[in-house]
C-alpha positions as CSV (number, residue, x, y, z in Angstrom):
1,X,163.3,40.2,17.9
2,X,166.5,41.0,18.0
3,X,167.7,43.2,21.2
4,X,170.2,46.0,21.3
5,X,172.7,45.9,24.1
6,X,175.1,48.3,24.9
7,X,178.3,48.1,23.3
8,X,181.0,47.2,25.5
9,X,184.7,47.6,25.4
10,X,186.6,45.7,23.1
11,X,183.8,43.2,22.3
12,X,181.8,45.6,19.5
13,X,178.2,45.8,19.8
14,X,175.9,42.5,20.4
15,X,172.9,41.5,20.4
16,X,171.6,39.1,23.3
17,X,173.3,37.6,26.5
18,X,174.9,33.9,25.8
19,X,173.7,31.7,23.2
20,X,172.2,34.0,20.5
21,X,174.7,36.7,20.3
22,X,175.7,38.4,17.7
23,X,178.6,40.9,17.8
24,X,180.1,43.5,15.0
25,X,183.2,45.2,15.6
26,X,185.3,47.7,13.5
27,X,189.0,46.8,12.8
28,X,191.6,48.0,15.4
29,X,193.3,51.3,14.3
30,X,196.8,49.7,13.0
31,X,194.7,47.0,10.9
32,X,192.3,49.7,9.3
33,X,194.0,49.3,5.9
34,X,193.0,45.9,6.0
35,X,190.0,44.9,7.6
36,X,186.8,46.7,7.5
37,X,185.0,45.1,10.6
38,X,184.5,41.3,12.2
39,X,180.7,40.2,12.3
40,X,180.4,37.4,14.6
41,X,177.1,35.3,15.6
42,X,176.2,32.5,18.2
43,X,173.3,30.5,18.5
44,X,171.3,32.9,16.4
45,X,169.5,32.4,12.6
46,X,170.6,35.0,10.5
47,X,170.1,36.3,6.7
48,X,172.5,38.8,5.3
49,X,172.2,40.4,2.0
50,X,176.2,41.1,0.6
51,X,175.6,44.0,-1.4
52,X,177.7,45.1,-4.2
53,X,181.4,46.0,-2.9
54,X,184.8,45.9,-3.5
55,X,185.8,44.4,0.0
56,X,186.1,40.8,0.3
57,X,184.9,38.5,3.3
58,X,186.0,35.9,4.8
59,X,183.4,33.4,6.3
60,X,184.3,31.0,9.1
61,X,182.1,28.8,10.6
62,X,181.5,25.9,13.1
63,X,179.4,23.6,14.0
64,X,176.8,24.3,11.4
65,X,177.9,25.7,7.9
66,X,177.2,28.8,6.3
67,X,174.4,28.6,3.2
68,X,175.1,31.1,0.3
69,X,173.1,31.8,-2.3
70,X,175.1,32.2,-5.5
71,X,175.5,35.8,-7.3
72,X,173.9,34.3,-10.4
73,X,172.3,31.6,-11.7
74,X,174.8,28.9,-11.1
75,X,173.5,26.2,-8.8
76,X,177.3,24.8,-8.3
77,X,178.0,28.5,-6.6
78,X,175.7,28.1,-4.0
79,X,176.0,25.5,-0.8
80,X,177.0,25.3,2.7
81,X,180.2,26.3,3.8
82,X,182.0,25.7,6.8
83,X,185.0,28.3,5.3
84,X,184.5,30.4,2.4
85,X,186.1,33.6,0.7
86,X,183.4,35.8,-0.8
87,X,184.8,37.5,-3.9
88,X,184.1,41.7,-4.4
89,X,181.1,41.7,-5.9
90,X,179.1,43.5,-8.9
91,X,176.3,41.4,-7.9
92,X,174.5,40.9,-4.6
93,X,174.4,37.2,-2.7
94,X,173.0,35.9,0.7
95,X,174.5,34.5,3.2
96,X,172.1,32.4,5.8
97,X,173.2,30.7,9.6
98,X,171.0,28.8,11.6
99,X,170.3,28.7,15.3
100,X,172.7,26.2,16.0
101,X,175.2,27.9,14.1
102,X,178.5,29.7,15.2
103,X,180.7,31.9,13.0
104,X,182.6,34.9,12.0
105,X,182.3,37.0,8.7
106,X,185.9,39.0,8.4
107,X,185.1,41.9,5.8
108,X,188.3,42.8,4.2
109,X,189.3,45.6,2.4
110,X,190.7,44.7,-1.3
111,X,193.9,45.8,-0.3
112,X,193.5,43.3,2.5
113,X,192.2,41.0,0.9
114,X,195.8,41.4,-1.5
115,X,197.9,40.9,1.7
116,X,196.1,38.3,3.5
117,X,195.1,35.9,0.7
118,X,198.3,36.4,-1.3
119,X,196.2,35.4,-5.1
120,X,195.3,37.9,-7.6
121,X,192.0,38.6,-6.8
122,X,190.6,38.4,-9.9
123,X,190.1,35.2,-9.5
124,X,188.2,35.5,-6.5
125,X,185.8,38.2,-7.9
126,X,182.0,37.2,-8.5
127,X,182.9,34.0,-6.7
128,X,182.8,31.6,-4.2
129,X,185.8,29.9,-2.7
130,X,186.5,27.5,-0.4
131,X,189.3,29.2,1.8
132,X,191.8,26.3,1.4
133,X,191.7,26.6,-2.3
134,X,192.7,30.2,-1.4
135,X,195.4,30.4,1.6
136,X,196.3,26.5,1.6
137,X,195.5,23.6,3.5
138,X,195.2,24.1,7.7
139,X,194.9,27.8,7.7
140,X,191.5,28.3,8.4
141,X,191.1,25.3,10.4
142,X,193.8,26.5,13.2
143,X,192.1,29.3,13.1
144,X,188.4,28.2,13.6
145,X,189.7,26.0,16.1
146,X,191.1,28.4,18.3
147,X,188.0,30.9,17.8
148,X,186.0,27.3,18.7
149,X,187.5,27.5,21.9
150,X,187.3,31.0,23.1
151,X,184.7,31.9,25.2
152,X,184.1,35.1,24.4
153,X,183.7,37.9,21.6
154,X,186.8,40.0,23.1
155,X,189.3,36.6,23.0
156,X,187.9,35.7,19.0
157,X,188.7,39.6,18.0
158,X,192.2,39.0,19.7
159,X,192.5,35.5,17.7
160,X,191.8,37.3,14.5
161,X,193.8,40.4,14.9
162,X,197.1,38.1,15.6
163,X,196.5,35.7,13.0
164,X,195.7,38.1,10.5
165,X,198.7,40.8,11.7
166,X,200.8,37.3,11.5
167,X,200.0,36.8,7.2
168,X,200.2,40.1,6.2
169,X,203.5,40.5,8.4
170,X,205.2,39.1,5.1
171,X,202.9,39.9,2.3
172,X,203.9,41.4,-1.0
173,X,203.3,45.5,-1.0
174,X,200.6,46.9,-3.4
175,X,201.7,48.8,-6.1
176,X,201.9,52.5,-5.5
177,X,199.8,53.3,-8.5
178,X,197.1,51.0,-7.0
179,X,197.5,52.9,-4.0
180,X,197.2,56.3,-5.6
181,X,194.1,55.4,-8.1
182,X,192.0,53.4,-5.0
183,X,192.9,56.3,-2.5
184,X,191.3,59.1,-5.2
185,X,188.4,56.7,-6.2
186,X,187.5,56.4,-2.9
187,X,187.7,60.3,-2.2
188,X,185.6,61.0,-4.9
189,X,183.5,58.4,-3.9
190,X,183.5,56.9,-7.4
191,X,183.5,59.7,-9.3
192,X,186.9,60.3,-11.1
193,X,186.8,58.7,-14.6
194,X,188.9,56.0,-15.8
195,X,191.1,58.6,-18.1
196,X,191.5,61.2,-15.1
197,X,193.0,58.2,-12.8
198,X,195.6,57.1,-15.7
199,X,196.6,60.5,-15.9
200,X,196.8,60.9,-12.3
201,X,198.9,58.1,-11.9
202,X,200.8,58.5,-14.9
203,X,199.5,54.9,-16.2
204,X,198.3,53.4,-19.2
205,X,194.6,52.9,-19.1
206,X,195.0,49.1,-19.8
207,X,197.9,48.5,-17.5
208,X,195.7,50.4,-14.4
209,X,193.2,47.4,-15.7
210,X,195.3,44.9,-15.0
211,X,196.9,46.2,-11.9
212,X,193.4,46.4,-10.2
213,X,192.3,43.2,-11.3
214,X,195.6,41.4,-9.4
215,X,195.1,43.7,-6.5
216,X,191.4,45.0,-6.4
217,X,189.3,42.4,-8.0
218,X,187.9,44.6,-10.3
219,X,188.3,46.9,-13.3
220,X,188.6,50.6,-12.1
221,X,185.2,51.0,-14.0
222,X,183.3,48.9,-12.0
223,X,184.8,49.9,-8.4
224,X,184.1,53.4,-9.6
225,X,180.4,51.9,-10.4
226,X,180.2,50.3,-6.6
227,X,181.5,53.3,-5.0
228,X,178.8,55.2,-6.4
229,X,176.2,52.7,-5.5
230,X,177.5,52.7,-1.7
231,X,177.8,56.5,-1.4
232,X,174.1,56.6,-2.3
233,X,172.4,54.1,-0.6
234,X,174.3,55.6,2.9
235,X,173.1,58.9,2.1
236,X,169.9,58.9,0.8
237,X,166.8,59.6,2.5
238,X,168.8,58.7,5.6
239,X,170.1,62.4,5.3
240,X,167.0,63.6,4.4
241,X,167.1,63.7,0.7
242,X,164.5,62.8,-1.8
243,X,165.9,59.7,-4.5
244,X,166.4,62.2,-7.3
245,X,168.7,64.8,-5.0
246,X,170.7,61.6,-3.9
247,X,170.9,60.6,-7.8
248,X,172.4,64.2,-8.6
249,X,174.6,64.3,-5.5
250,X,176.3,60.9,-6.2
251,X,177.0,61.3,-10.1
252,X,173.9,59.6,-11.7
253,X,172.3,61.2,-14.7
254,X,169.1,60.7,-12.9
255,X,166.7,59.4,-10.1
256,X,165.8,56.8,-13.2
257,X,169.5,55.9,-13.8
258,X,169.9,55.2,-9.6
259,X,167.0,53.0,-9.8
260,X,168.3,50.6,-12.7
261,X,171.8,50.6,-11.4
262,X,170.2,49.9,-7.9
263,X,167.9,47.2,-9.7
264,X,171.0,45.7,-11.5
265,X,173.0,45.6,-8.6
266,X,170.7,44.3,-5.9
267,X,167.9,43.1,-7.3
268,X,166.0,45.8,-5.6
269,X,164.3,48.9,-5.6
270,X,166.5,51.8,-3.8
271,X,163.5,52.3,-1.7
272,X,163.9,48.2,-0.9
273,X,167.7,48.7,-0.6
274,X,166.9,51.4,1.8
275,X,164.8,50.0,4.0
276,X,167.1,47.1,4.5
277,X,169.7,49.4,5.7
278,X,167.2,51.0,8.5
279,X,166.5,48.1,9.7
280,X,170.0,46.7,10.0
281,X,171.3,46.4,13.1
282,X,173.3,50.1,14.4
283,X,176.7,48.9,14.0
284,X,176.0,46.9,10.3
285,X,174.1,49.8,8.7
286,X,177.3,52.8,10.1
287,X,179.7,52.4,6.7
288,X,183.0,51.6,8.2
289,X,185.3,54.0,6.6
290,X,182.7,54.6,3.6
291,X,181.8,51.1,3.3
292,X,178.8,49.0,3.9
293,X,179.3,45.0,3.2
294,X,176.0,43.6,4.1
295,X,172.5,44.3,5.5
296,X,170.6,42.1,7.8
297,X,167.3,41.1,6.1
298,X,164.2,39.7,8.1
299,X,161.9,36.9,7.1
300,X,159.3,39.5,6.0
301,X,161.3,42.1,4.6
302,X,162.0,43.5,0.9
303,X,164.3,41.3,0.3
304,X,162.7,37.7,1.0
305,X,162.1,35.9,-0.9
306,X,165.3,37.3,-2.4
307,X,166.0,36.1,-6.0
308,X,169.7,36.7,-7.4
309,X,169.7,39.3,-10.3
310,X,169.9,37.8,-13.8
311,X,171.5,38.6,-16.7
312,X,175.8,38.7,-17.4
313,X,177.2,40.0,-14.6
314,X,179.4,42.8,-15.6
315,X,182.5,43.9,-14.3
């Protein structure tokens, strides 16, 4: 069973002495705007449930890969991984390590995600990419390398934060109307339409389309869609609310809409989804900044045996 130690400066919180750490820690203040939190483990088997979200992560592993189940039925998107980029998402997907295993998840905000991968992000989204494919040849392995050879939690976070400070030093600037329409879809926590952000930002709804599909991943539909799904599964019952106040609170027509778009998006109930998030790990299950990227999911739980949700996946 997994222990809770007390978090101590500059390493995040962990779980275990040694070999079977684990470790989460929030982005520094000046990388906030791109990096939602580093999720490192060592010597520790792990399943983690990537739920719907419009941040992007960044798997790095060594010594034994990373297995991911695929968003969908497609056998070819699944596998183990040594270095993969984990598109935003519609759909949820599982990530598995095993004992022997060592590794770092970087969860990236889709703004981030712009800067430090340099592709339109489009292509990324619902999918599965080997980083190389992504940044070019050697970056991820000079990285793992020196992250191989710290000794500690405190010296990988220092790793990261320079090498990722060091690619977004020169990275092309988001547009400003990407700027405006994620900063008020995030406010309203998914709740301004599609029309209200074109007018806000004085853009043509298909041109705001294709602007957040470069720089976001997604149509503004869908983020609006994931936004909504995060804000309510962080503030449900946890707050003491039944399933229909959450639904009414976070802009569903119902308790029965939340459950199909819960269903849809997870493959779960929200009761399922919630319980997952109680019994995730403290530092996992606090939304960074609004956002929650993945939930720890036990051998037992509601999620295992976890089947990916079928069906097209929209966007």
């Amino acid at each position: 069973m997994e222990k809770a130690m007390p978090e101590e400066p500059g390493d995040g919180a962990r779980s275990g002495p040694g070999r079977g750490s684990r470790a989460v820690r929030p982005a520094p203040d000046h990388l906030r705007s791109h990096v939602i939190s580093y999720t490192g483990y060592e010597g520790q088997a792990t399943t983690r449930l990537h739920v719907p979200s419009a941040s992007v992560s960044l798997c790095l592993a060594w010594e034994e890969p990373i297995l991911l189940t695929p968003f969908r039925a497609r056998p070819a998107q699944g596998g183990d991984w040594l270095s993969v980029v984990v598109g935003s998402r519609t759909r949820a997907a599982l990530s598995e390590t095993r004992r022997q295993g060592m590794g770092i998840v970087v969860d990236l905000t889709p703004l981030g995600a712009f800067a430090l991968l340099r592709t339109p992000l489009r292509h990324l989204a619902q999918e599965m990419t080997a980083t190389d494919e992504v940044i070019g040849a050697g970056w991820s392995e000079r990285v793992t390398e020196r992250l191989a050879t710290a000794t500690d939690w405190a010296t990988r976070w220092e790793v990261l934060d320079r090498a990722i400070e060091d690619r977004c030093l020169t990275a092309p600037r988001p547009s400003p109307v990407v700027l405006e329409a994620w900063s008020l879809l995030r406010a309203s926590r998914g709740r301004t339409r599609v029309e209200e952000l074109a007018r806000a930002t004085g853009c043509g709804r298909r041109r705001l389309e294709v602007l957040f599909g470069e720089q976001i991943g997604l149509p503004p539909k869908s983020v609006a869609r994931i936004l909504r799904f995060q804000h309510a599964l962080a503030h449900g019952p946890a707050h003491g609310m039944t399933w229909a106040e959450t639904a009414a609170r976070c802009g569903y027509h119902d308790q029965a809409h939340l459950s199909r778009d819960f269903r849809d998006l997870t493959g779960l109930t929200p009761t399922g989804s919630h319980t997952l998030l109680t019994g995730s790990p403290v530092m996992e299950r606090t939304p960074v900044d609004g956002r929650i990227s993945a939930l720890s999911v036990a051998p037992s739980g509601p999620a295992a045996p976890w089947v990916a949700p079928t069906g097209p996946v929209r966007t």
